[in-house]
C-alpha positions as a Markdown table, in Angstrom:
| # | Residue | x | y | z |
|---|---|---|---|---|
| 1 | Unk | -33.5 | 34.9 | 11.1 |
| 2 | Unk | -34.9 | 32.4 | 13.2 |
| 3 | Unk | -38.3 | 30.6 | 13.4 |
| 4 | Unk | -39.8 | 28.0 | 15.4 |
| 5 | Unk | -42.9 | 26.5 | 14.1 |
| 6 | Unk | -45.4 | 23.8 | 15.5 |
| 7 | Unk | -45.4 | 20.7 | 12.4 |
| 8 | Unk | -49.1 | 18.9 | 12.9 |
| 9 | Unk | -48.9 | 15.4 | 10.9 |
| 10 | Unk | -45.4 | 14.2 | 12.0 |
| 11 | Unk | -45.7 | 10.9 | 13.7 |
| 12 | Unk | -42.9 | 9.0 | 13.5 |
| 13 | Unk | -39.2 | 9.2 | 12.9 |
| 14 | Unk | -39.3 | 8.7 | 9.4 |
| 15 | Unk | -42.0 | 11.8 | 9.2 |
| 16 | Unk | -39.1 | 14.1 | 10.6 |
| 17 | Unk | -36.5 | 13.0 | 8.1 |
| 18 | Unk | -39.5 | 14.4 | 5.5 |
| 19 | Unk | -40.6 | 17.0 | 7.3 |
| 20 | Unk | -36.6 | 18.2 | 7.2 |
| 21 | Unk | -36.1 | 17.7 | 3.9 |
| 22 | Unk | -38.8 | 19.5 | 2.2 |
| 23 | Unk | -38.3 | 22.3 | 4.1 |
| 24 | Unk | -34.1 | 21.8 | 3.8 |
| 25 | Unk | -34.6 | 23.0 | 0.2 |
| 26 | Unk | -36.5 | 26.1 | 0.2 |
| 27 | Unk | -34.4 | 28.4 | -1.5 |
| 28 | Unk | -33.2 | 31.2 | 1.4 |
| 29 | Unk | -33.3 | 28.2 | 4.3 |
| 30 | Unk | -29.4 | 27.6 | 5.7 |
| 31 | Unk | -29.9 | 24.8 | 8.2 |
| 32 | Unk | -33.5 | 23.0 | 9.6 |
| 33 | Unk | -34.2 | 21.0 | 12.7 |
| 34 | Unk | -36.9 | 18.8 | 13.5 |
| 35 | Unk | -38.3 | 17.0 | 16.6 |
| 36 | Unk | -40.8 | 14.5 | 16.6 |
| 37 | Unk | -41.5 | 15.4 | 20.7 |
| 38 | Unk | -42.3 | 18.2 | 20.7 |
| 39 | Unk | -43.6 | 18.7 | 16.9 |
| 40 | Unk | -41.5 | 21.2 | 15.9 |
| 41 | Unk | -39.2 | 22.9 | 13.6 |
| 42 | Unk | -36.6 | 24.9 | 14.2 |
| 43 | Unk | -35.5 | 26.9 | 10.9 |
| 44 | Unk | -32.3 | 29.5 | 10.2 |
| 45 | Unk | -33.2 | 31.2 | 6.9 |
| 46 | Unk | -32.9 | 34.7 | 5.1 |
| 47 | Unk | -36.2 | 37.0 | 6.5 |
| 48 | Unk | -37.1 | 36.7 | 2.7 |
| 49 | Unk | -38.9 | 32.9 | 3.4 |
| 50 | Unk | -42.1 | 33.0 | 4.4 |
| 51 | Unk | -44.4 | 31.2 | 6.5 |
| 52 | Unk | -46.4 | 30.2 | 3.3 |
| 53 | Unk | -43.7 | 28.9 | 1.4 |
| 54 | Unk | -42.4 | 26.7 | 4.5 |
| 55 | Unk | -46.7 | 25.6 | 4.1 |
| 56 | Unk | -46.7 | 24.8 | 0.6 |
| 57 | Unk | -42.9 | 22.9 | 0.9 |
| 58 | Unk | -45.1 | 20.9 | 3.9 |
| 59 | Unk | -47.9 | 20.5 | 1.8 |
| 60 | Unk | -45.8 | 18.6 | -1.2 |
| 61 | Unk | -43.9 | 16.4 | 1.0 |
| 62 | Unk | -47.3 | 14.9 | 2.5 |
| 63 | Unk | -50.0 | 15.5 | 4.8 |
| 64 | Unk | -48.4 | 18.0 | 7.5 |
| 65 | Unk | -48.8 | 21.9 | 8.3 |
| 66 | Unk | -47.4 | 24.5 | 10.8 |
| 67 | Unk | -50.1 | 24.5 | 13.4 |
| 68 | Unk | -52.5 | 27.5 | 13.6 |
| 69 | Unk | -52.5 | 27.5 | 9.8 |
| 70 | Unk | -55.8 | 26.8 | 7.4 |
| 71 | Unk | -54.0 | 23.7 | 6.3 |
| 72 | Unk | -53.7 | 22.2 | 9.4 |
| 73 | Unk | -56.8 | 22.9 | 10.1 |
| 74 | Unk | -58.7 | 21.1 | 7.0 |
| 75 | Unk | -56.0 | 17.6 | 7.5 |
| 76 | Unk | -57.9 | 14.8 | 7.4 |
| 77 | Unk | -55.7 | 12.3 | 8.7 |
| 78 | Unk | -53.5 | 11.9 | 11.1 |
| 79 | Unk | -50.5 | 10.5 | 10.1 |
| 80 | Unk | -48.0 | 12.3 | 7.3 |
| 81 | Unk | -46.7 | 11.4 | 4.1 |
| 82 | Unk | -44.4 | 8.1 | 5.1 |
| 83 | Unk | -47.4 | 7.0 | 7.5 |
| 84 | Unk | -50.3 | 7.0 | 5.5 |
């Protein structure tokens, strides 16, 4: 199954790498990609990962959050977990 999900927090190159990562190793994901322009991820997992755990894997790695979730809603700063 695929999913394509708006990242909020990602602002440089080094934020993708991250952002990739985290979510890389979510048991059930089998291959991630992540663009800095647009902010996005592109993931290929098993229909059994859910849009929470891909949050909460997000929400370890730093300060970012699939857009039109409550966590990207309360982030109070702008830049992500390499940033500052």
């Amino acid at each position: 199954m695929e999913q394509q999900v708006e990242i909020k927090g990602m602002t440089c190159g080094g934020c993708v790498k991250t952002v990739e990562k985290a979510l890389s190793q979510i048991e059930g994901v089998k291959s991630v990609s992540v663009s800095l322009s647009p902010p996005k991820a592109v993931i290929q997992a098993d229909s059994s990962v859910s849009t929470a755990q891909l949050q909460t894997a997000l929400s370890k790695a730093g300060n970012y959050s699939i857009a039109g979730t409550q966590a990207a809603n309360e982030q109070k700063k702008s830049g992500g977990g390499c940033c500052g």
